[in-house]
C-alpha positions, -999 to 999 in steps of 0.1 A, spaced: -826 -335 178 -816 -300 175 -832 -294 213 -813 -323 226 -781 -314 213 -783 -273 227 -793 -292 264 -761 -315 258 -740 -285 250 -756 -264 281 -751 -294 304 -715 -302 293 -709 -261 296 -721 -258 327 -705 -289 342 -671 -276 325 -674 -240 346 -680 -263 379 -649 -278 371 -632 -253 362 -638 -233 394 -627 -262 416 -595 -261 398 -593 -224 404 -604 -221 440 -579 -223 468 -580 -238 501 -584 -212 523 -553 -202 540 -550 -206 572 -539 -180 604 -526 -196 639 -535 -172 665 -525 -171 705 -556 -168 721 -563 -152 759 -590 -132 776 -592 -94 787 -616 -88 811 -646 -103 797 -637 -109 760 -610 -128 738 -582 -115 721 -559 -133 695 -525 -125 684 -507 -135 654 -486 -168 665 -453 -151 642 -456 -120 665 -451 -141 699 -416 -150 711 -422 -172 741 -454 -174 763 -442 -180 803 -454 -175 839 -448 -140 850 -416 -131 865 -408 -108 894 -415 -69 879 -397 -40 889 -413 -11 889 -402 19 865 -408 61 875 -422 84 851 -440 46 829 -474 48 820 -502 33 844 -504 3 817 -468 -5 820 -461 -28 853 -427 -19 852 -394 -39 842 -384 -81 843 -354 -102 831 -368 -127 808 -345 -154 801 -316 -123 800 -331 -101 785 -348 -68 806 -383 -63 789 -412 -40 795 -440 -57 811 -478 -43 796 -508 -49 809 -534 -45 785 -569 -49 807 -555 -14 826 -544 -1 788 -578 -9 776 -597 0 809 -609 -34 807 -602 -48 845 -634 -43 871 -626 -11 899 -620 -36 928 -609 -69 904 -575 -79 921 -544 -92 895 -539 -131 900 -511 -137 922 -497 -164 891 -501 -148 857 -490 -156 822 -465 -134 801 -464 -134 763 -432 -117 753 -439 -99 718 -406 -91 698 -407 -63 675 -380 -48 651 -368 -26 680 -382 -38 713 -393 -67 728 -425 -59 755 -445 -87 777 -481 -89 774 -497 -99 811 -525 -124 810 -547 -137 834 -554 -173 819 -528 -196 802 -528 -186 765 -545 -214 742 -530 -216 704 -558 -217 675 -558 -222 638 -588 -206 622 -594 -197 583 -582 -162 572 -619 -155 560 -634 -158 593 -617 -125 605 -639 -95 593 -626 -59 595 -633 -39 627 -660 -16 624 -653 19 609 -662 29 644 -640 14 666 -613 23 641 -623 60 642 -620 58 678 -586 43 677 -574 64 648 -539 68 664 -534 35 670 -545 11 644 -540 -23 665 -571 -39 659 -567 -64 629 -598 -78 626 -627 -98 644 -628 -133 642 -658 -153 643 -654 -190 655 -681 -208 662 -696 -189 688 -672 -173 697 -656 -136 687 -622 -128 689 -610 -96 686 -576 -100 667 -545 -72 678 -519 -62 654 -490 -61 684 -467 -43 663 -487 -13 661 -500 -13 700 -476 11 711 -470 48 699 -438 61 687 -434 77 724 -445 49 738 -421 26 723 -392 57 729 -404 60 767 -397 14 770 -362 15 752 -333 13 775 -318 54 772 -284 35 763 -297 15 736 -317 50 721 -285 73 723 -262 45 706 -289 39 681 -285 78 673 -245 77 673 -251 51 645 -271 78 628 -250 106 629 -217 85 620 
């Protein structure tokens, strides 16, 4: 009797933690990403950080830019740097042309706004937050500066490396994009 009541107990306890960590455990929350490809590989973005996604328009382009930075366009009235990212990245082939029709997702930050070129129409995607993994200590010692890698997502078979847009650019960077106007009435704020 004694026996069968200690196997009753264990079995009842046992059943009670099962239950107890279904109550506990969450669903695991979710990230919607915008997803495109670089050269050869995919890239997400955080679907908050994107304003608009659009066909590229006409780009004017700026002296004294970086090679990455296509130059200048008038999205929907407002002027925006345009980026490409394979040339940032040194991702495009030597000799692999730019598609005549190309995609633009416009990133708005606190202080800028900046259009991502793409080659391929972006695609939207919902995975779990567990499936992204943290870059290798690696390729974030190699990108010390920067920082913009989020994570790596693994879906299925395929991975997606996932950029932090906000932290792509460098303070000089972002200072080089901003219209000189906008930076010298953002400093006669400061001084008044």
């Amino acid at each position: 009797m004694h026996r069968q009541l200690l196997a009753f107990t264990i079995f009842c306890t046992a059943d009670k933690v099962v239950t107890d960590e279904k109550k506990t455990s969450k669903p695991d929350a979710l990230l919607q990403l915008i997803v495109f490809r670089l050269g050869e590989e995919e890239y997400g973005i955080r679907i908050e950080q994107v304003k608009e996604v659009t066909i590229t328009p006409e780009v004017a382009r700026m002296p004294k830019t970086p090679a990455f930075v296509k130059g200048i366009a008038n999205l929907r009235g407002d002027i925006i740097a345009i980026i490409d990212l394979e040339e940032r990245f040194a991702l495009r082939s030597k000799g692999q042309e730019v598609p005549t029709v190309s995609y633009t997702l416009a990133i708005e930050a606190k202080d800028y706004t900046i259009g991502i070129v793409v080659r391929e129409v972006p695609q939207p995607l919902t995975i779990p937050v567990s499936a992204i993994e943290k870059a290798p200590e690696l390729i974030q010692d190699i990108n010390i500066h920067d920082k913009y890698i989020e994570g790596i997502a693994r879906v299925e078979s395929r991975i997606i490396i996932v950029l932090d847009m906000l932290k792509l650019l460098t303070p000089s960077e972002i200072m080089q994009l901003q219209p000189k106007g906008e930076s010298s009435s953002s400093t006669a704020r400061t001084k008044a």
